[in-house]
MMTF fields as JSON, N, C-alpha, C and O atoms, coordinates in Angstrom:
{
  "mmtfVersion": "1.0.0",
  "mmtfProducer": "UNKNOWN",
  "numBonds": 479,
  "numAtoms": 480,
  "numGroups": 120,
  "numChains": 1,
  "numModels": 1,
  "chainsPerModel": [1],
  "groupsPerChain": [120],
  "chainIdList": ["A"],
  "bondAtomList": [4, 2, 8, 6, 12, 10, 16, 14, 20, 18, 24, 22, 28, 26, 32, 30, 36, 34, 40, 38, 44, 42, 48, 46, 52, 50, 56, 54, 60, 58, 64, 62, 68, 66, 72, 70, 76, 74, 80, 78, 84, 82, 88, 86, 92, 90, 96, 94, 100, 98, 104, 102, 108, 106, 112, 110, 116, 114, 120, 118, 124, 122, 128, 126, 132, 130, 136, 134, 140, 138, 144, 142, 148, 146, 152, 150, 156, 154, 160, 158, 164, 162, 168, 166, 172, 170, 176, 174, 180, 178, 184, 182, 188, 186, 192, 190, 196, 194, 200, 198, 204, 202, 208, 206, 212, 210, 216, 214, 220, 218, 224, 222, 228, 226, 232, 230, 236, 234, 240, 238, 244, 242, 248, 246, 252, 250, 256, 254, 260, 258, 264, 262, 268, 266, 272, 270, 276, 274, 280, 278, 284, 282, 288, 286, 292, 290, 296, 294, 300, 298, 304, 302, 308, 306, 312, 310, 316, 314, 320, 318, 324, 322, 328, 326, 332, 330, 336, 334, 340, 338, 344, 342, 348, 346, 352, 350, 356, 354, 360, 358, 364, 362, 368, 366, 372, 370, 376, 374, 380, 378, 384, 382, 388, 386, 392, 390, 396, 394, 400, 398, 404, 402, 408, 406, 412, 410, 416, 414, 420, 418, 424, 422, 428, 426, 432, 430, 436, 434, 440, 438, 444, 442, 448, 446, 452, 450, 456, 454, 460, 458, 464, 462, 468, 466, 472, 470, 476, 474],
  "bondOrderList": [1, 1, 1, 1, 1, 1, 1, 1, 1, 1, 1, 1, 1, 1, 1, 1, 1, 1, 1, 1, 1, 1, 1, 1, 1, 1, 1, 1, 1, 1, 1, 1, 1, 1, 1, 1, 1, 1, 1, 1, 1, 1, 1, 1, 1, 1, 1, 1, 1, 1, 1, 1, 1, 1, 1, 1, 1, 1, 1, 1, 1, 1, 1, 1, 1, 1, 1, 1, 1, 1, 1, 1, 1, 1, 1, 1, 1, 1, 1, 1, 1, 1, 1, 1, 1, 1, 1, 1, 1, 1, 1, 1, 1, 1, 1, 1, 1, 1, 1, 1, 1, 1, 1, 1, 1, 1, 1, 1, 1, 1, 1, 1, 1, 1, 1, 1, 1, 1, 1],
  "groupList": [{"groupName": "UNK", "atomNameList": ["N", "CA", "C", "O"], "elementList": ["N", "C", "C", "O"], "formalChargeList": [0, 0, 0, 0], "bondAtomList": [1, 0, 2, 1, 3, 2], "bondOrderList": [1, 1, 2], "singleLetterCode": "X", "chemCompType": "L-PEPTIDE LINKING"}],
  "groupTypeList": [0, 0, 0, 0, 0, 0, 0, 0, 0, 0, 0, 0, 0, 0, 0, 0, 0, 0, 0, 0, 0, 0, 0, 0, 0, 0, 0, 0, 0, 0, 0, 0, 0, 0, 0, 0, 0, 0, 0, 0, 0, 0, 0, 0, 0, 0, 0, 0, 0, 0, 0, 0, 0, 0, 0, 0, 0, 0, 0, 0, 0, 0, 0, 0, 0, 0, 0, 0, 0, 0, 0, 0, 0, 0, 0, 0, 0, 0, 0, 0, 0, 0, 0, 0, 0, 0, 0, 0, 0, 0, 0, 0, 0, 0, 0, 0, 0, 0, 0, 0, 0, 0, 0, 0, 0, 0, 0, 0, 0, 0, 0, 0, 0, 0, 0, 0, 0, 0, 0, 0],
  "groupIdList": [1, 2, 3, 4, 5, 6, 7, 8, 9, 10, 11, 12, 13, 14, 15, 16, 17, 18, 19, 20, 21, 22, 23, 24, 25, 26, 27, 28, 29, 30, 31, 32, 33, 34, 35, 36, 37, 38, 39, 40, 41, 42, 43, 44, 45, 46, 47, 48, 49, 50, 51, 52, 53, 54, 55, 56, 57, 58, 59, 60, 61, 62, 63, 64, 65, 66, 67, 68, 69, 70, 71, 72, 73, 74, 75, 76, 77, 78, 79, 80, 81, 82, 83, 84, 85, 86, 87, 88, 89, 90, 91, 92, 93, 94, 95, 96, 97, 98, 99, 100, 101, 102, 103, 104, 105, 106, 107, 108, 109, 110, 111, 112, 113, 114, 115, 116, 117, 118, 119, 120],
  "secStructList": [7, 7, 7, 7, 3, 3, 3, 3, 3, 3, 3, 3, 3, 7, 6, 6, 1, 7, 3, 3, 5, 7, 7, 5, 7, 7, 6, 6, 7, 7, 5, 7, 3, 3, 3, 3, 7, 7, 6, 6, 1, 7, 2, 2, 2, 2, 2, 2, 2, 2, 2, 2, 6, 6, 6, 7, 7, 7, 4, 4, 4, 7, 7, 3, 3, 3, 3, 3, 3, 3, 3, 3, 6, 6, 3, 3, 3, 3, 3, 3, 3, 3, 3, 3, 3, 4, 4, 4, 1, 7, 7, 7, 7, 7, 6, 6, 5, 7, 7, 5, 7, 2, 2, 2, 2, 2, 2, 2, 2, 6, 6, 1, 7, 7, 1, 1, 7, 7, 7, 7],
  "xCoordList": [-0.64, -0.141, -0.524, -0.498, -0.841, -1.551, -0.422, 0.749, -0.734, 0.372, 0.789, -0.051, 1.402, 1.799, 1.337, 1.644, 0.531, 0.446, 0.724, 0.321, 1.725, 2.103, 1.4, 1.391, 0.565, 0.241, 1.168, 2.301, 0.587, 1.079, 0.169, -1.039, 0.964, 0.154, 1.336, 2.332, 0.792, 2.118, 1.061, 0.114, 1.652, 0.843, 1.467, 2.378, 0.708, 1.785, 1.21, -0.003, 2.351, 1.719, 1.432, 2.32, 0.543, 0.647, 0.939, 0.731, 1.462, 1.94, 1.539, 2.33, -0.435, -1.125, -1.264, -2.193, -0.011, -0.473, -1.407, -1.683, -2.212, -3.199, -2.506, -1.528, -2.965, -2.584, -3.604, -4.83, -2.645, -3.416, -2.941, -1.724, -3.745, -2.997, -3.375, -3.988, -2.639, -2.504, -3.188, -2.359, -4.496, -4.969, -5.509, -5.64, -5.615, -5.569, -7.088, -7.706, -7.656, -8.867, -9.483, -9.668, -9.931, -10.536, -12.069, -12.863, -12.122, -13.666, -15.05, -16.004, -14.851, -15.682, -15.381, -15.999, -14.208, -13.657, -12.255, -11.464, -12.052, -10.686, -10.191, -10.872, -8.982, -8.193, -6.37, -5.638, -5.884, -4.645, -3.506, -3.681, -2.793, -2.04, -1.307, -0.507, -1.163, -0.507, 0.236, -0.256, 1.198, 1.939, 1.978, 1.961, 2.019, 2.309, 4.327, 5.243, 4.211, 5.836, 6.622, 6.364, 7.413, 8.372, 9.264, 9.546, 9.826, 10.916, 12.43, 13.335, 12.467, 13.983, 14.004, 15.121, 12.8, 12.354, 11.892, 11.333, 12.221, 11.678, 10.824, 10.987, 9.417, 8.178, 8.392, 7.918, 9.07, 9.844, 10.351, 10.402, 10.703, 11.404, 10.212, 10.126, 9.378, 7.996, 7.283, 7.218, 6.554, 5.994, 6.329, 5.566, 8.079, 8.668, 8.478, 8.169, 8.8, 8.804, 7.632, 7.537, 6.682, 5.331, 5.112, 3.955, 5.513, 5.003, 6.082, 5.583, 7.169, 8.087, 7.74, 7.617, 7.303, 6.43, 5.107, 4.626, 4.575, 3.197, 2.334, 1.508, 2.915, 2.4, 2.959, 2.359, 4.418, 5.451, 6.18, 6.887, 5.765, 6.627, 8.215, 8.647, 9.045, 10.019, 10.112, 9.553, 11.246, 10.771, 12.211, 12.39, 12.973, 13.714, 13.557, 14.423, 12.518, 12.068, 10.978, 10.307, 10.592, 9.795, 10.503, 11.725, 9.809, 10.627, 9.723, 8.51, 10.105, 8.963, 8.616, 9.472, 7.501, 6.301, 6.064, 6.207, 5.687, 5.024, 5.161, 5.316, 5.157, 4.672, 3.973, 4.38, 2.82, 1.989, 1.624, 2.305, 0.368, 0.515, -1.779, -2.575, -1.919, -3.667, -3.77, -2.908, -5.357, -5.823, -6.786, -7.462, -6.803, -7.095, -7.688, -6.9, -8.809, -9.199, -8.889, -8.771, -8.749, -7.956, -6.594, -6.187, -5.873, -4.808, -3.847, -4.049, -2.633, -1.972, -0.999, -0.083, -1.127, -0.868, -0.11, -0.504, 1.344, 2.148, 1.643, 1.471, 1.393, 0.788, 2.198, 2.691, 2.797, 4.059, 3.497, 2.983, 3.247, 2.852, 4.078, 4.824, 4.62, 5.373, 4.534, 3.332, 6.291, 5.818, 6.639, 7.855, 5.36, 6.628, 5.999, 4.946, 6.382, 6.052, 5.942, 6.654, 4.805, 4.007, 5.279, 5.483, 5.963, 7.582, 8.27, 9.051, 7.926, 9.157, 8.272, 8.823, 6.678, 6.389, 5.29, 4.495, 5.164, 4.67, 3.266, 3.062, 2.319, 1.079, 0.39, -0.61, 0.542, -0.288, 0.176, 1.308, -1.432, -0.605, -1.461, -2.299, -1.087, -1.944, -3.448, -4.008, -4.131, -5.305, -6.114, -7.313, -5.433, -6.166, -5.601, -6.122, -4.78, -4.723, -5.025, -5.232, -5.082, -5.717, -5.145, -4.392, -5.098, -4.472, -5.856, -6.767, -6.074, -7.411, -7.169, -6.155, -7.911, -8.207, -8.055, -7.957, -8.032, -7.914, -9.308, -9.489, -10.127, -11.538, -11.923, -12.157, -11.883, -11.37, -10.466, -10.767, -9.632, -8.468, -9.133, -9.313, -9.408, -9.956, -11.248, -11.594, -11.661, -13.145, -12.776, -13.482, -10.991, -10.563, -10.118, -10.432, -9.2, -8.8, -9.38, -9.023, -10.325, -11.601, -12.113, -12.677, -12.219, -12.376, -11.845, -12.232, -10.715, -9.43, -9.297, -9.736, -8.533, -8.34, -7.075, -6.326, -6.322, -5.56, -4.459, -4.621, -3.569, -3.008, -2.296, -1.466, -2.698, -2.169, -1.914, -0.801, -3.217, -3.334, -2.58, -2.52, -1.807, -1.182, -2.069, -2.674, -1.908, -2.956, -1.803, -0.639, -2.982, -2.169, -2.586, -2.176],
  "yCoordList": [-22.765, -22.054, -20.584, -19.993, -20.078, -18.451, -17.463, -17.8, -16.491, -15.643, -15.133, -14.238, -15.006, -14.425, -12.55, -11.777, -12.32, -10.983, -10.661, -11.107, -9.54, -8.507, -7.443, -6.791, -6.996, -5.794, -4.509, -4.498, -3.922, -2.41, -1.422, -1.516, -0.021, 1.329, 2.009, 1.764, 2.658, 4.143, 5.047, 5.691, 4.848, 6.017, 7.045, 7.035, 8.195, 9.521, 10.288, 10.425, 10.977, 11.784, 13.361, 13.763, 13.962, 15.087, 15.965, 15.76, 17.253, 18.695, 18.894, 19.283, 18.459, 18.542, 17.347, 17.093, 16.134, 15.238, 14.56, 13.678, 14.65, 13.585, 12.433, 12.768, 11.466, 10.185, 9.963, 10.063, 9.619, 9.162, 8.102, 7.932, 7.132, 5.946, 6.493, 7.497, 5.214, 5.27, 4.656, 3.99, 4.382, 3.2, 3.413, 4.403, 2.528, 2.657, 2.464, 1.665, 3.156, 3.365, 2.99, 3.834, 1.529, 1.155, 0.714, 0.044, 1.412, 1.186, 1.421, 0.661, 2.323, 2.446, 2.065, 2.51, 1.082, 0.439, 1.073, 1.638, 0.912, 1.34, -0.302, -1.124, -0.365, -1.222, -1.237, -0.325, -2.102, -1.791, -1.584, -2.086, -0.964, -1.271, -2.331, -2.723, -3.106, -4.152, -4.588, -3.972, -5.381, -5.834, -7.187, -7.746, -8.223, -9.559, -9.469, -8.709, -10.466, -10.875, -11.273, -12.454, -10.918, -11.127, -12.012, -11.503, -13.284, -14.536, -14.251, -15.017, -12.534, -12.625, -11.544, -11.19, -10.996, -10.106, -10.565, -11.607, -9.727, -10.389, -9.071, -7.911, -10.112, -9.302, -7.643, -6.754, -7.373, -5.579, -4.959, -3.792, -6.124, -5.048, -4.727, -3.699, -5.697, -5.753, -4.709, -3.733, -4.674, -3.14, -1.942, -0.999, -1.884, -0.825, -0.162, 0.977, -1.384, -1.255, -0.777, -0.017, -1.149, -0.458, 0.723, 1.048, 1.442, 2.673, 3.532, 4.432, 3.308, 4.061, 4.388, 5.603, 3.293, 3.073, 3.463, 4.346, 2.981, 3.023, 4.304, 4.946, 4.442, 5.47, 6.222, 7.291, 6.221, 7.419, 8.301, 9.298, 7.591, 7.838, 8.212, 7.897, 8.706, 8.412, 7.711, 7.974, 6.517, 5.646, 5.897, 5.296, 6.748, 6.72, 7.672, 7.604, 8.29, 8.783, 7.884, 8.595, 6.799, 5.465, 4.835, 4.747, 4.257, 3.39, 2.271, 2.442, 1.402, -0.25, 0.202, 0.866, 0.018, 0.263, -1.15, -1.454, -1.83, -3.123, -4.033, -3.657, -5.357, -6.459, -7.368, -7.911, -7.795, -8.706, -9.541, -9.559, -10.207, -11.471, -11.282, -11.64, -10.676, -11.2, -12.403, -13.19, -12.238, -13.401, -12.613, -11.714, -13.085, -12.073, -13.483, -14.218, -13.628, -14.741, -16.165, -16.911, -16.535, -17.296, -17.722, -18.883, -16.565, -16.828, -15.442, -14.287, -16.761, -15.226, -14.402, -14.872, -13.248, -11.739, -11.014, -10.501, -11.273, -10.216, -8.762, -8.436, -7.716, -6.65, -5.72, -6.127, -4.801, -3.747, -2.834, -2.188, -2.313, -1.172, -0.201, -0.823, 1.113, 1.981, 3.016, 3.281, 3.817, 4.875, 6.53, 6.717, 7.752, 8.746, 10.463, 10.421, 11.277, 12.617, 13.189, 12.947, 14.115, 14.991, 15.524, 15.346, 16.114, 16.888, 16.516, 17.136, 14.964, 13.882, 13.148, 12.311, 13.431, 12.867, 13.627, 14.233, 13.659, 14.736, 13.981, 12.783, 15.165, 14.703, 15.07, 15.748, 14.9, 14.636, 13.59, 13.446, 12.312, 11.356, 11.04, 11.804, 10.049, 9.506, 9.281, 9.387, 8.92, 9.205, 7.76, 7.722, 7.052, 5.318, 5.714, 4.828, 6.492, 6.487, 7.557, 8.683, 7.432, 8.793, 8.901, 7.935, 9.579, 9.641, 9.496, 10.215, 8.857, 8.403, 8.402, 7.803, 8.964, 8.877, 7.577, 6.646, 7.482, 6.161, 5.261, 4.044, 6.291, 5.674, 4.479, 3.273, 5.181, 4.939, 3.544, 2.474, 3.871, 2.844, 1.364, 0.267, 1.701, 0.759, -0.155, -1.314, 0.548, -0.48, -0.998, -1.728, -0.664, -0.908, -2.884, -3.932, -2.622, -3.448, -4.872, -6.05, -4.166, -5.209, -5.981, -6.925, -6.063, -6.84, -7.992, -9.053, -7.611, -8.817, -9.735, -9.477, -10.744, -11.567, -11.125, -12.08, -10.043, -9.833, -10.214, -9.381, -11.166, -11.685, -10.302, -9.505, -10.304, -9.103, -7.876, -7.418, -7.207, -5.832, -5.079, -5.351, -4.057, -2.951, -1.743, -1.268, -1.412, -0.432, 0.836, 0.997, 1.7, 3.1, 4.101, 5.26],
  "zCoordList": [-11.875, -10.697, -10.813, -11.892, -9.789, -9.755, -9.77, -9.598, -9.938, -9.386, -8.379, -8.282, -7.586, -6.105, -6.302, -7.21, -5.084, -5.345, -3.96, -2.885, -4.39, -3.093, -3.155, -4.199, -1.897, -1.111, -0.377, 0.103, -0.464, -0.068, 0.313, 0.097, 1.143, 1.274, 2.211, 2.892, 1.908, 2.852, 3.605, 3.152, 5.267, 5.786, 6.392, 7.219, 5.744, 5.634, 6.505, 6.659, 7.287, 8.498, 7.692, 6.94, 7.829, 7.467, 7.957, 9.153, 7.773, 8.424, 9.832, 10.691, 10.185, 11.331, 11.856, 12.623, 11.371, 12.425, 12.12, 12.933, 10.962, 11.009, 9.815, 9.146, 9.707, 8.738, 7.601, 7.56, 6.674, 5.483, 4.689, 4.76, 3.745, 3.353, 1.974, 1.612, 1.173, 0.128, -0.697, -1.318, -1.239, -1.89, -3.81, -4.53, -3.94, -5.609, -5.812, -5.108, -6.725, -7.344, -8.505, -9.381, -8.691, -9.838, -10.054, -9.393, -11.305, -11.441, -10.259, -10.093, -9.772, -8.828, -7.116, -6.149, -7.12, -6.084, -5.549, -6.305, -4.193, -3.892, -3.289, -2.675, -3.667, -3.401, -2.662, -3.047, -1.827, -1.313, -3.061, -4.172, -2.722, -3.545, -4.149, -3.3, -5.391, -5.457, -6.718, -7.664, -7.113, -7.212, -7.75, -6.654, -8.646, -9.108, -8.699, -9.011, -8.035, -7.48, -8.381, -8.612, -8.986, -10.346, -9.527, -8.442, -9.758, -9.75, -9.605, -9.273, -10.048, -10.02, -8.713, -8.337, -7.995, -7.205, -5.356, -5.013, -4.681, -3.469, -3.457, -3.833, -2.586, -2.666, -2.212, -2.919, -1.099, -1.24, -2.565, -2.953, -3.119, -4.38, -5.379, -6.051, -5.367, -6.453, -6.021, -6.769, -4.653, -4.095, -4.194, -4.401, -3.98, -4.401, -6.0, -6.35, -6.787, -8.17, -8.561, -9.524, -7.899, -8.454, -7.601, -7.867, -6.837, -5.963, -7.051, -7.728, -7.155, -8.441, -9.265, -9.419, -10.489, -11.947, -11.793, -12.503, -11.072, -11.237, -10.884, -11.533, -9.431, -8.785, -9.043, -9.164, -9.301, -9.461, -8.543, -8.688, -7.534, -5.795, -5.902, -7.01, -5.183, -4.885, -3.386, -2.321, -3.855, -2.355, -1.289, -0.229, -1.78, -1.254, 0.584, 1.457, 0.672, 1.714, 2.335, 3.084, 2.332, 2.716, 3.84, 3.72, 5.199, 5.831, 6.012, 5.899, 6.22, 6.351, 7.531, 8.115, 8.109, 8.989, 9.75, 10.934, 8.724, 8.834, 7.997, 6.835, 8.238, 7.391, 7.839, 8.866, 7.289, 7.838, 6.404, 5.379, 6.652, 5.772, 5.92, 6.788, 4.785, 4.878, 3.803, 3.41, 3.414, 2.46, 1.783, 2.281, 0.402, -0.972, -1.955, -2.549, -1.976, -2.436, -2.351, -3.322, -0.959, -0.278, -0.719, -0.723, -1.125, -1.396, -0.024, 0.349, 0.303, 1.453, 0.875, 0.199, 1.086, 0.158, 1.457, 2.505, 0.755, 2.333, 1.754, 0.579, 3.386, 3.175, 3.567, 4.619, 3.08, 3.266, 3.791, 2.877, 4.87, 4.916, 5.225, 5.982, 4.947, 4.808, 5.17, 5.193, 5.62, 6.458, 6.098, 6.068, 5.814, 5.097, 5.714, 6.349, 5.591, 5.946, 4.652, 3.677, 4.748, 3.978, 3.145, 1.945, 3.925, 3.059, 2.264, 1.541, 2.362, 1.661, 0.634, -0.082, 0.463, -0.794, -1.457, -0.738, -2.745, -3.816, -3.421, -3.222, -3.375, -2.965, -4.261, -4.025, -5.261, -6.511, -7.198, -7.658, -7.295, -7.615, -9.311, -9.79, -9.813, -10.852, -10.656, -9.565, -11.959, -11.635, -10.663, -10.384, -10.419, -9.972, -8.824, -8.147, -7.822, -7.195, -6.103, -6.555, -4.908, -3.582, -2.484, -2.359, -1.597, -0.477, 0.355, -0.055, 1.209, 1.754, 3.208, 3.567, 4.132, 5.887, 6.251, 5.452, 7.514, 8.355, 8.096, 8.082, 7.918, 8.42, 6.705, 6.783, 5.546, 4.556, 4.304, 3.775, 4.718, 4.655, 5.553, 5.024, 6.97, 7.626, 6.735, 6.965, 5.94, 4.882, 4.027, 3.332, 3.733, 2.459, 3.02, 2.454, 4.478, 4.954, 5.826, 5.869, 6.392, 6.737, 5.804, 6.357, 4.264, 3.252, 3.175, 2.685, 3.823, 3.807, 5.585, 6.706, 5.052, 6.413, 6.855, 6.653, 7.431, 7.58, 9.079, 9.971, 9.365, 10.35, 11.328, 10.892, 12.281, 12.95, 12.488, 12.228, 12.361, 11.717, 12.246, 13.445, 11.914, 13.346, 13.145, 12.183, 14.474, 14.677, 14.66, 15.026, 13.939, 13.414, 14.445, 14.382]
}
């Protein structure tokens, strides 16, 4: 049996109004943010747990945005997307991760089969 993986990203309005997401940076690649679903966890708490730990977020200024449901090696991967203002989160993050444009984000997401994208 595989592991269940939960998706994520936060799109943060900035000071001028423009948006930016959140995506993680490995090896040459950018990727959504993610998560293996822990058993004693519902997939929100696992996303959370890793934007805390991992990224080092505080999530307590986060509101759910979205949830949708893509496909990630034909396996379906609920996607969280969250929603926060420039004021309410520390914009220096670890090194795997970036704050990335729409345009960006959109190449990250087109990779994927994603069931009713919302448009930002």
């Amino acid at each position: 049996m595989s592991e269940k993986i939960i998706a994520g990203t936060i799109m943060l309005t900035m000071s001028d109004g423009t948006k930016k997401f959140l995506v993680n940076k490995c090896q040459n690649e950018q990727h959504l943010v993610s998560a293996i679903a822990q058993p004693e966890k519902t997939g929100l708490a696992s996303i959370l747990e890793r934007l805390k730990q991992e990224v080092q977020l505080d999530v307590t200024h986060l509101a759910l945005l979205e949830l949708t449901n893509g496909v990630i090696k034909g396996q379906s991967v609920p996607l969280f997307v969250f929603e926060a203002t420039q004021e309410h989160v520390d914009m220096q993050l670890p090194l795997d991760y970036v704050w990335e444009d729409f345009k960006h984000f959109q190449r990250i997401v087109q990779k994927f089969n994603i069931e009713g994208m919302p448009s930002f």
